[in-house]
TORZAVO-753969 format. One line per 4 residues: for each residue x, y, z of C-alpha. Coordinates in Angstrom, 1 decimal. Each point is the difference from the previous one (the first is absolute). Layout:
% residues N
X/Y/Z  ...
END
This chain:
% residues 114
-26.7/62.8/26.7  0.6/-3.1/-2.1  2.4/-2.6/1.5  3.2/-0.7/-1.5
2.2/-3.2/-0.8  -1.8/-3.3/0.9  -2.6/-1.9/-1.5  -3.9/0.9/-0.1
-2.6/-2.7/0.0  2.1/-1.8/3.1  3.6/-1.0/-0.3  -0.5/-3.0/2.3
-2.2/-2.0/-2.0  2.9/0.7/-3.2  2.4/-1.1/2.4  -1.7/-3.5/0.4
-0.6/-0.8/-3.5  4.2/1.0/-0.3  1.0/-2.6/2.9  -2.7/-2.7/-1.7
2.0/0.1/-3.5  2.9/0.5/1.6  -0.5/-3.4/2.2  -1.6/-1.6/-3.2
3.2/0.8/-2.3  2.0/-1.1/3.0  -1.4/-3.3/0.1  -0.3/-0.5/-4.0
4.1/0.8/0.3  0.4/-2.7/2.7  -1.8/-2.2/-2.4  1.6/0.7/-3.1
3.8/-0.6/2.2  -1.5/-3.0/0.8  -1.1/-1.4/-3.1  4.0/1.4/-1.5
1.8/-1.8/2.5  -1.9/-3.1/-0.7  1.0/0.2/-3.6  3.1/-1.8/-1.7
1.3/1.6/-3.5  2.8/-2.3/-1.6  2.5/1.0/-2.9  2.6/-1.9/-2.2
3.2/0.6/-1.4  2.2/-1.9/-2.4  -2.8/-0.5/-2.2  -1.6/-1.8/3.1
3.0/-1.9/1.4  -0.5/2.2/3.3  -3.5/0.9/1.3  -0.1/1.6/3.3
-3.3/0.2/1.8  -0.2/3.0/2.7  -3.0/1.2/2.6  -1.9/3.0/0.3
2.1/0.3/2.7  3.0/0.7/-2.2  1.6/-3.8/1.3  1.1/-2.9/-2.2
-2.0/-2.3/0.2  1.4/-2.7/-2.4  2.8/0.1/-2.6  0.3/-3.0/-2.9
2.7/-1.0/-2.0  0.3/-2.0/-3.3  2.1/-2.4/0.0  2.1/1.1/-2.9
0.9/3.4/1.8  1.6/-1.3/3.0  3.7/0.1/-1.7  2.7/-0.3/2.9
2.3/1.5/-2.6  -2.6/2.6/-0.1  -0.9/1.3/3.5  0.0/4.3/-1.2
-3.0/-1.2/-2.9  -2.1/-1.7/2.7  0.3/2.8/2.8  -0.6/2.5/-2.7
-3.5/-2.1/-1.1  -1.1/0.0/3.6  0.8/3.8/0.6  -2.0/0.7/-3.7
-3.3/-2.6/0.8  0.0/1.5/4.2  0.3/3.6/-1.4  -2.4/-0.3/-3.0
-2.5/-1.6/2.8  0.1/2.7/2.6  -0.1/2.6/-2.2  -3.3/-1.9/-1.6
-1.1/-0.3/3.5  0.5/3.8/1.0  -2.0/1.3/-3.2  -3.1/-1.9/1.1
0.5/1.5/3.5  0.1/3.4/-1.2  -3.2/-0.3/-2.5  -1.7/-1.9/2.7
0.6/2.9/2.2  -0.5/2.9/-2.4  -3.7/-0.2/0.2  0.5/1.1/3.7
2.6/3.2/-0.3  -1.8/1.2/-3.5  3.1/-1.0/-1.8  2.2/2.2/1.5
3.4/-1.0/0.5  1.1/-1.1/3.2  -4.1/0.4/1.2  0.1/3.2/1.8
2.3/2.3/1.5  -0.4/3.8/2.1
END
């Protein structure tokens, strides 16, 4: 009688090659966080009066003003430029994360889920 469910040919030598990749893609993901975090992505607003520079760990790193923005009259403008420049940034920075980290889920949104 033919066995049932399983794998012929020897399951434990399939197993290893699965905990190899999976160790390799582990490592290549600790890599790639690595090499995001170490990143900086900037972005401007007012036509360049703000520029707000962030981290690939999502933290503001730097934020510059031109002279001619800083209007005490003004405050609402300025705190508006710096929301625009940080947002624009972090959004930049979180679309490199995500194609960065494609490769390792296949695309699939939000990597896997059971």
């Amino acid at each position: 009688m033919a066995k049932r469910g399983g794998f012929p040919g020897g399951m434990p030598g399939n197993m290893n090659n699965l905990m190899k990749q999976a160790q390799r893609m582990q490592r290549q993901m600790e890599e790639t966080t690595k090499e995001l975090e170490a990143k900086e992505y900037s972005a401007a607003a007012g036509g360049g009066a703000v520029t707000v520079t962030v981290s690939g760990k999502k933290e503001i790193v730097a934020v510059k003003l031109s002279e001619e923005v800083v209007d005490p009259d003004d405050i609402e403008m300025l705190e508006d430029l710096i929301v625009a420049a940080a947002n624009e940034a972090l959004r930049t920075a979180e679309e490199d994360s995500q194609a960065a980290m494609a490769k390792f889920s296949g695309g699939l949104a939000g990597g896997l889920s059971f």
